[in-house]
C-alpha positions in Angstrom: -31.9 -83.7 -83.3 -32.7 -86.1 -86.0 -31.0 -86.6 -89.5 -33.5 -84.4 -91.2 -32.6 -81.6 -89.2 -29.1 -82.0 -89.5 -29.5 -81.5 -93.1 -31.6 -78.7 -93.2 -29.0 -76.9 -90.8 -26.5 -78.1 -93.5 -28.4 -76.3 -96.1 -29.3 -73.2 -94.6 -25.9 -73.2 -93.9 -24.3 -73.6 -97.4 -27.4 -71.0 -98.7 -26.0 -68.1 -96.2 -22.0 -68.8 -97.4 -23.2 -68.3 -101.0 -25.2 -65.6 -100.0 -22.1 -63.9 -98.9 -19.7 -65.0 -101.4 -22.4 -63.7 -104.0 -22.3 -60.3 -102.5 -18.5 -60.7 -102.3 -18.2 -61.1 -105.7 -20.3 -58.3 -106.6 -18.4 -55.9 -104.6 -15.2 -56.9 -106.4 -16.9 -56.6 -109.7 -18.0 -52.9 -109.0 -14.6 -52.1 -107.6 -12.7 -53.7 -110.7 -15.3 -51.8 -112.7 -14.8 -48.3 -111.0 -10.9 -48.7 -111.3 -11.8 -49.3 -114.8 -13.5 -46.1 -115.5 -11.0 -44.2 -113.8 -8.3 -45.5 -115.7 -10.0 -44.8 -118.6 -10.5 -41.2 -117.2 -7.1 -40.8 -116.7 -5.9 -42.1 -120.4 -8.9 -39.8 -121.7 -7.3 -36.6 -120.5 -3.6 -37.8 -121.1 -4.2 -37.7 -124.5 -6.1 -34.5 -124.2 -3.1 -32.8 -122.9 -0.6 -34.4 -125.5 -3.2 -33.2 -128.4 -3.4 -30.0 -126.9 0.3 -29.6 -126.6 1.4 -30.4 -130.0 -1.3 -28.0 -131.0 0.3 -25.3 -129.0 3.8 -26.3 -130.1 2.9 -25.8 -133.5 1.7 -22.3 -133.0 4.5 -22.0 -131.2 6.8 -22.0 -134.0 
């Protein structure tokens, strides 16, 4: 096995590990994304509720 082919094993080598850590990376984007919405989601109908509370306690009275 010469040098050339040593360094073309090399690269094909480096090519595939950023391949995955590319992929990697995008799975932890859409994750921190999707915890994102649901957060948002959950803050959304919070202050639903609280509106809709104060709204009945002022009926209430």
């Amino acid at each position: 096995m010469g040098m050339a082919d040593q360094f073309k094993d090399k690269a094909e080598q480096l090519k595939e590990q950023a391949r995955q850590a590319k992929g990697k990376a995008k799975n932890e984007a859409s994750e921190r994304a999707a915890q994102g919405r649901d957060r948002s989601q959950d803050e959304t109908q919070r202050a639903q509720q609280e509106a809709q509370d104060r709204f009945d306690q002022d009926y209430d009275a």
